[in-house]
Structure formats: structure tokens, C-alpha cells
matplotlib code that plots the C-alpha trace (Angstrom):
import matplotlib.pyplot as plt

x = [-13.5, -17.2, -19.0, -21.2, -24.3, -24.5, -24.2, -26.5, -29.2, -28.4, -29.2, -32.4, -33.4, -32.9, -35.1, -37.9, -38.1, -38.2, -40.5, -43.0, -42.7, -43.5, -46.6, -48.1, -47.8, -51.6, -52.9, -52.1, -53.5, -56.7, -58.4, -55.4, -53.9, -56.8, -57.2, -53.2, -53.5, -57.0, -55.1, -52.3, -54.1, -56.4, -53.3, -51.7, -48.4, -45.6, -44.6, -41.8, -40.2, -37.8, -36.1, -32.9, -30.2, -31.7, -34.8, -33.4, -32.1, -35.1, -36.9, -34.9, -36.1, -39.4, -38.9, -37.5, -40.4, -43.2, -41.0, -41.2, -44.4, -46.2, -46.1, -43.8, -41.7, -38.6, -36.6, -35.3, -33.0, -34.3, -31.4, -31.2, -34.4, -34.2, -30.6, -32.3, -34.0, -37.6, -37.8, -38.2, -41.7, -44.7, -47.9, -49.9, -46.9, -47.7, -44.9, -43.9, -42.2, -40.4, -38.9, -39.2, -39.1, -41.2, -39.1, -36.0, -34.4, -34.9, -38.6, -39.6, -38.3, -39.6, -42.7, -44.0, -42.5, -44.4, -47.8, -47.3, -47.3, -50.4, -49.1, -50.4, -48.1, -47.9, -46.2, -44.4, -43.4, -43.4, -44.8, -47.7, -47.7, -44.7, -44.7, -44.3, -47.9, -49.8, -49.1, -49.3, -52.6, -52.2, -50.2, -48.7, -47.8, -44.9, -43.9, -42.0, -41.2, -37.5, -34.8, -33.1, -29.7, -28.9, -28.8, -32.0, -30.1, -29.6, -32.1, -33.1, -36.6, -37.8, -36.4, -37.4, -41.3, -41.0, -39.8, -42.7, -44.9, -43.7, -43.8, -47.6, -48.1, -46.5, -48.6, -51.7, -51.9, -50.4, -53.5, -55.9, -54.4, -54.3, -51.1, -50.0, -47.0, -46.8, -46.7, -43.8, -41.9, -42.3, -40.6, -37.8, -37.2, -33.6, -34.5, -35.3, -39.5, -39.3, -37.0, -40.1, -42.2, -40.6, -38.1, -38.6, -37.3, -36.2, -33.9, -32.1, -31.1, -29.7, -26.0, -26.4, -25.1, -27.1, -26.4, -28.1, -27.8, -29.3, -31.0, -28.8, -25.4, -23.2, -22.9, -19.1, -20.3, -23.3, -20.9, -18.7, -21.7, -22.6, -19.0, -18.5, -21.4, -21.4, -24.9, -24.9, -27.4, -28.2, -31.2, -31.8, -33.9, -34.7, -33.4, -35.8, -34.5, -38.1, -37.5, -37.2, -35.3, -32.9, -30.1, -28.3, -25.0, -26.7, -27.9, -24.8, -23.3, -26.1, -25.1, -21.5, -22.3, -24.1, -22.0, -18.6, -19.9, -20.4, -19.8, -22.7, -25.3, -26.5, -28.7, -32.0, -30.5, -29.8, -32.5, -35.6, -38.2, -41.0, -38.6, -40.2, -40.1, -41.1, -42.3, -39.4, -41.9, -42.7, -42.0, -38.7, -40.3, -42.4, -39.3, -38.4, -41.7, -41.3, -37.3, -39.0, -42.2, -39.9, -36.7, -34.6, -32.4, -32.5, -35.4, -35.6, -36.7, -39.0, -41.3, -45.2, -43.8, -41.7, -38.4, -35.4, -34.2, -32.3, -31.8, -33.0, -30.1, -31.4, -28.0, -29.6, -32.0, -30.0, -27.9, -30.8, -31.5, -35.2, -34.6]
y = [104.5, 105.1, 103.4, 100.6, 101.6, 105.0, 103.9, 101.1, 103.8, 106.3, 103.7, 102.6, 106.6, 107.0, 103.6, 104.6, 108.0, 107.2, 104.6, 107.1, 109.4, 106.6, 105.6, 109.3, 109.4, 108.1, 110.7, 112.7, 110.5, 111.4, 111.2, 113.2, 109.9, 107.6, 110.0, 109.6, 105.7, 106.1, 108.5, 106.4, 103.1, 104.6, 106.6, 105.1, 106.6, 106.1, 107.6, 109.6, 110.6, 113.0, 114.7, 116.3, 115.4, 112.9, 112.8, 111.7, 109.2, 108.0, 108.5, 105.7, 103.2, 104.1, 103.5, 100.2, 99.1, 100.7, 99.0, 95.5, 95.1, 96.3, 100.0, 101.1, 103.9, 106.0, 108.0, 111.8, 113.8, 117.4, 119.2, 117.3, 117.8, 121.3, 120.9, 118.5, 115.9, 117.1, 115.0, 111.9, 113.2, 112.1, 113.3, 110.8, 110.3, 111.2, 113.2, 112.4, 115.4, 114.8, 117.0, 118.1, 121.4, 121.8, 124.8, 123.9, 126.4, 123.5, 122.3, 125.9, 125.9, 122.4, 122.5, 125.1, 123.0, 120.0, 122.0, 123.7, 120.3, 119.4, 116.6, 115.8, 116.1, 114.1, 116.1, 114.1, 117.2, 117.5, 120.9, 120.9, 124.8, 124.8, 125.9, 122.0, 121.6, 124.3, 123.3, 119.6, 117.8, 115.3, 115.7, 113.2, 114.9, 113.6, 115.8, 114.3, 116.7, 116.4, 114.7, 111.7, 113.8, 115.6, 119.0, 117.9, 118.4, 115.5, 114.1, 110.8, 110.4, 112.6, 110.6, 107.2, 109.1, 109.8, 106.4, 104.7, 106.6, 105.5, 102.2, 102.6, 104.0, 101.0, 98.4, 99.8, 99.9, 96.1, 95.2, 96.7, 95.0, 91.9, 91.7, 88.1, 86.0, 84.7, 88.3, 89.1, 86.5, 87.8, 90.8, 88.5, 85.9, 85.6, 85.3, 82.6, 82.6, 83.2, 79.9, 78.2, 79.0, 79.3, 76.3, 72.9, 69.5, 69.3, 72.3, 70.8, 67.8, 69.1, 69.6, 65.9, 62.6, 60.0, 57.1, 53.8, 49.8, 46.8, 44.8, 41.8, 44.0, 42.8, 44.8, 45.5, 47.5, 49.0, 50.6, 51.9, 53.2, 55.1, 56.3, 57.7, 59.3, 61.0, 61.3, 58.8, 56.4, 54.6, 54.0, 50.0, 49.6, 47.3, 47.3, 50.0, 52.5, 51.6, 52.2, 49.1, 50.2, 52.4, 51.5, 54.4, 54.5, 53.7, 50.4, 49.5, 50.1, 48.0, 45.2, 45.6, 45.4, 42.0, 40.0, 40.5, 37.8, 40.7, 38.5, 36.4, 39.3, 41.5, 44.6, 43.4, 41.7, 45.1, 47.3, 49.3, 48.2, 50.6, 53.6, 57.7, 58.9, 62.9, 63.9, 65.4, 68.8, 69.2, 71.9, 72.1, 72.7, 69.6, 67.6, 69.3, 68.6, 65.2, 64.8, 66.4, 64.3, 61.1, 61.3, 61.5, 62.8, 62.2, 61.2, 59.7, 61.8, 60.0, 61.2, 60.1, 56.4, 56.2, 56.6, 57.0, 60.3, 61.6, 62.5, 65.2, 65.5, 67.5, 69.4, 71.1, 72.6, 74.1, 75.1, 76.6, 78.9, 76.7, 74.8]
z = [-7.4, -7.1, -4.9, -6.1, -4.3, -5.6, -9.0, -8.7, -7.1, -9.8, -12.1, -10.5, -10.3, -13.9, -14.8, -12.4, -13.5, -17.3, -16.1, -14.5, -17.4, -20.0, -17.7, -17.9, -21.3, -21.4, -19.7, -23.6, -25.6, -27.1, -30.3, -32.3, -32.3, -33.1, -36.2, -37.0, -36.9, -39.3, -41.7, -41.9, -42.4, -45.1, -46.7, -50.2, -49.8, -47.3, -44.2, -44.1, -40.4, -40.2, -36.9, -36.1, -33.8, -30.8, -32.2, -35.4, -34.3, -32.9, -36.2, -37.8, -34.9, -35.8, -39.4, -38.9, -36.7, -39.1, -42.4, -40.3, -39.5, -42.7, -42.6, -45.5, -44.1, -44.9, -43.0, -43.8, -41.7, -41.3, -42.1, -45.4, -46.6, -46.6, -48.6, -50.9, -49.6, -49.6, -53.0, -51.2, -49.9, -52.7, -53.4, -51.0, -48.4, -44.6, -42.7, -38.8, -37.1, -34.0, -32.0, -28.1, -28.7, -31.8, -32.3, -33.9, -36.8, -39.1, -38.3, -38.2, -42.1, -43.2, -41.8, -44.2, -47.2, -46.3, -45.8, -48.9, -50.8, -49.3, -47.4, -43.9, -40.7, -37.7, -35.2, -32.1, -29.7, -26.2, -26.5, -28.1, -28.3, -30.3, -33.9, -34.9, -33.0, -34.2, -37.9, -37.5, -38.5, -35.6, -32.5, -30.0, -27.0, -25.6, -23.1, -20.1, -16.9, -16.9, -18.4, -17.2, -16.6, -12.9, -15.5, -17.4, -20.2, -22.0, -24.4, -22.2, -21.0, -23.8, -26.6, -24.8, -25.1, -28.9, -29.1, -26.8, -28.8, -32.7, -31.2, -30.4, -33.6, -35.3, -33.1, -33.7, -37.2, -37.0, -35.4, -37.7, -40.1, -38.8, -39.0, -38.5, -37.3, -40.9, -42.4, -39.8, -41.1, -44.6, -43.7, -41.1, -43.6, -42.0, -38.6, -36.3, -36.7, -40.7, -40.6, -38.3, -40.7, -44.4, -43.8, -45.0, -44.3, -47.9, -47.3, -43.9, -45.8, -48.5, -47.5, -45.4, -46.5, -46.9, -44.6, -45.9, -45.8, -47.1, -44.9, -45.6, -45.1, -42.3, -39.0, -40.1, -43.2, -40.8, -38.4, -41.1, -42.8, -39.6, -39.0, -42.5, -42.8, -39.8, -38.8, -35.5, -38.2, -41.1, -42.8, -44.4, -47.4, -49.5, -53.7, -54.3, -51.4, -49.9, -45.6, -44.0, -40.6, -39.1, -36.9, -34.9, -32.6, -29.6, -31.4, -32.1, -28.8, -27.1, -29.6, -28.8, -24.7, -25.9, -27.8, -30.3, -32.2, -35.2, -38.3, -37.5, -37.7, -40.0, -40.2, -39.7, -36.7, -35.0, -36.8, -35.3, -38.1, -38.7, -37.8, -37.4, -41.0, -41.7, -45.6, -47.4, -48.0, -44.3, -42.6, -40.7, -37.3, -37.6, -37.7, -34.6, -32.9, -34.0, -32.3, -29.0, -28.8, -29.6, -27.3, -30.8, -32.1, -35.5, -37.8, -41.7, -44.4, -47.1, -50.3, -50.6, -52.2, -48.9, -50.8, -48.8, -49.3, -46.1, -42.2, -40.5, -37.2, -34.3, -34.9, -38.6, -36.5, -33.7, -36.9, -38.5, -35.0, -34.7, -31.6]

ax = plt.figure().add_subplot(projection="3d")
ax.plot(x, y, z, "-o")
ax.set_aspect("equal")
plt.show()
């Protein structure tokens, strides 16, 4: 068995040295990529980024970043283009090229193509000598001295430059647009911040039952209420379903711990009057700011004429991924 040291130092070799590699990466930036950024910014089409083998891979990442944060992107596999693919390029679409070499059989065949339909080309190489380089319109050098691997073989460091490199691409045409949290969401409407900020109270309560007594209901029917409904509380309104109180498990327990009396009282005896009510068309984090800032964990929902209409539990939120 290997010993644990060596691998750990191995390991720490390999982050350190694809950490150094990364760092001199800005000693190649100059205006070639300023001008890249412009171009795309200003351009009407799409970008298109296309690789082979490693690179390739790292081409989709790049797409996925550029598609997420406003940049419409599609990806396009070298070798396929050549065999058919080339169709996906348009008339106003931007190319990125990556590859270490810049001399790969298939670049050296699609880079022509793309020239000769006028469109521009964004090489990533880490030879900027290469054919890929000296055709481009832009070039990102991403050379890196050696590979990750003991046989500097392996595309490691190199690929994790292209990649640093797509992702500096990406972020800088996010800030000239003024790209915002709310247009990141747009694109994530699944995820945990497009819930924070698309998700509404009216949407967390409407799978909930709706727990809810009159005032002059005995404490037997209150604790059934709560039991049944499963929410740890009831709401108590008047005729109307106007709020008038709420009454949770913990208020019943404290009752209990006072007297077993229960016939005698009813809910108003037990009740919180003037109980933490959120607006039905609120947004589900303010509910959740609301729970935090209160010690609660549950909170009424009502409309604009204070109609009862349902609970907001502090578990619809952790369900939801917002806590």
C-alpha cells in the first residue's frame, strides 16, 4: 500500500504547480483579449466553441458558463464539424478554438472553413505560434510550462488554463453587462437563488392545509385541529375568516403544564392575539426573514382584507432549498 504521505505530497505538488501556472497566466494577457471581450459584447450572433479531445471537453464547461450568465453559446466538436457540423456556425456567430497545440490535424482543417465564412476566431492555444494562432483574430495564450503528470503528458495544467481563461471570458462580459443576481436567476430558475427570488408565499402554501378555529371553539376541538392538520398551529378567526389569533403546540403544551381543566376554556383563552401575518403575494424569502427575525417557526398567510388564507412552516422553506 502506498504510503499516505507520498500521496498526500503528490497531491499538494500537483495543486501548487497548477496553482503557479494559473497565477502566470497574467503575465499573457494583453489587449488581444480586451478586443475578444469588445467583439463579443458588440457581436449579434452566438459563440460557438469547438475543441478536440481534452480541450473539448473543456469547451462544453465554457459553453455552459457563457449560456448561464447571458452569453448565448453553443458547443461543436471539431471532428464533427468538419463531417457536418460546420452548419451550426451563422453568418454573425464568433468561433473559440482551443487547443494546446494549435496544431491538431483537425484545427489545421477547420480553421480555414471558418475564415472562409468570414467569421471571426478566438484562438485559446498555448502556443501562440501555432497555425490556430496565426489565423486567429484574437489569441489567449494559455501556455503553461509542464503538465501536471510526472511524464508531462497528460492534458492537466493546460486544460485547467483554457478553462481559467473561458471563465475570464465569461465574467467579463457579465460585468459589462451588468449582469445581475436577478438575471442569474432567470437563467437558474431551478436552483436555490432563482427560488429566493422568483418564489412566493402564495406558492409554499399551496399544497398546505389550512388549520383554523373559531374563537369560541373549545380547546378539545383546538388540539384536534392542530393534530390533524399537521402544521404544529391553528389560526382563529372570526365568521368572516378575518385573523383573530393563532395558537401553536407549544401553547397548548404550556396550557396543559397549567391546568387539565380543558373543558372550561376555549380558544381565545389560549390564543396569541395580534399574531405575525405575511401577504399571500410576498416573496418566499420574506417569510423566511420574518421566521428568523421572530424565533418562529411558522407564520400566517393573509390577503390585503386580512383574510385567512394559510401557514407558511419553516419546513416549506428548507423543502424549497431557501433556508
Amino acid at each position: 500500500m502506498k504510503n499516505l504521505n507520498s500521496i498526500l505530497t503528490k497531491a499538494k505538488e500537483t495543486i501548487e504547480l497548477q496553482s503557479n501556472s494559473i497565477a502566470n497566466l497574467t503575465n499573457f494577457l494583453d489587449n488581444s483579449f480586451a478586443e475578444a471581450v469588445n467583439f463579443i459584447l458588440n457581436s449579434t450572433g452566438r459563440v460557438i466553441v469547438t475543441g478536440i479531445g481534452k480541450s473539448a471537453n473543456i469547451a462544453t464547461k465554457i459553453v455552459a458558463t457563457l449560456n448561464s450568465t447571458g452569453t448565448p453559446a453553443v458547443f461543436m466538436h471539431a471532428a464533427d464539424a468538419i463531417h457536418g457540423d460546420l452548419g451550426n456556425i451563422q453568418v454573425n456567430d464568433v468561433v473559440i478554438c482551443i487547443s494546446k497545440s494549435g496544431n491538431t490535424p483537425e484545427i489545421k482543417v477547420l480553421v480555414p472553413l471558418i475564415r472562409n465564412s468570414k467569421n471571426k476566431i478566438i484562438a485559446i492555444t498555448g502556443n501562440a505560434d501555432s497555425f490556430l494562432g496565426k489565423n486567429a483574430d484574437f489569441v489567449l495564450n494559455s501556455y503553461v510550462e509542464k503538465e501536471a503528470d510526472p511524464n508531462n503528458l497528460a492534458p492537466t495544467t493546460s486544460t485547467t488554463a483554457q478553462l481559467v481563461l473561458g471563465d475570464a471570458l465569461a465574467v467579463c462580459l457579465l460585468d459589462l453587462r451588468g449582469f445581475t443576481d436577478r438575471d442569474f436567476a432567470k437563467y437558474h430558475p431551478g436552483g436555490a437563488l432563482g427560488k429566493r427570488l422568483y418564489l412566493r408565499v402564495s406558492d409554499l402554501i399551496k399544497n398546505n392545509e389550512l388549520p383554523k378555529v373559531l374563537p369560541t371553539d373549545n380547546v378539545s376541538k383546538v388540539i384536534v385541529e392542530i393534530s390533524e392538520k399537521r402544521l404544529g398551529v391553528t389560526a382563529v378567526v372570526d365568521s368572516d375568516n378575518t385573523i383573530k389569533g393563532i395558537i401553536t403546540d407549544g401553547d397548548v403544551r404550556r396550557m396543559l403544564s397549567k391546568t387539565t381543566k380543558i373543558d372550561e376554556l376555549v380558544a381565545t383563552d389560549i390564543m396569541s392575539p395580534s399574531p405575525k401575518t405575511i401577504n399571500v403575494d410576498a416573496m418566499a424569502i420574506e417569510a423566511l426573514e420574518k421566521l428568523e427575525k421572530n424565533s418562529i417557526t411558522q407564520i400566517l398567510v393573509s390577503n390585503e382584507n386580512k383574510d385567512y388564507l394559510g401557514v407558511v412552516h419553516l419546513h416549506d422553506l428548507i423543502k424549497e432549498g431557501i433556508f
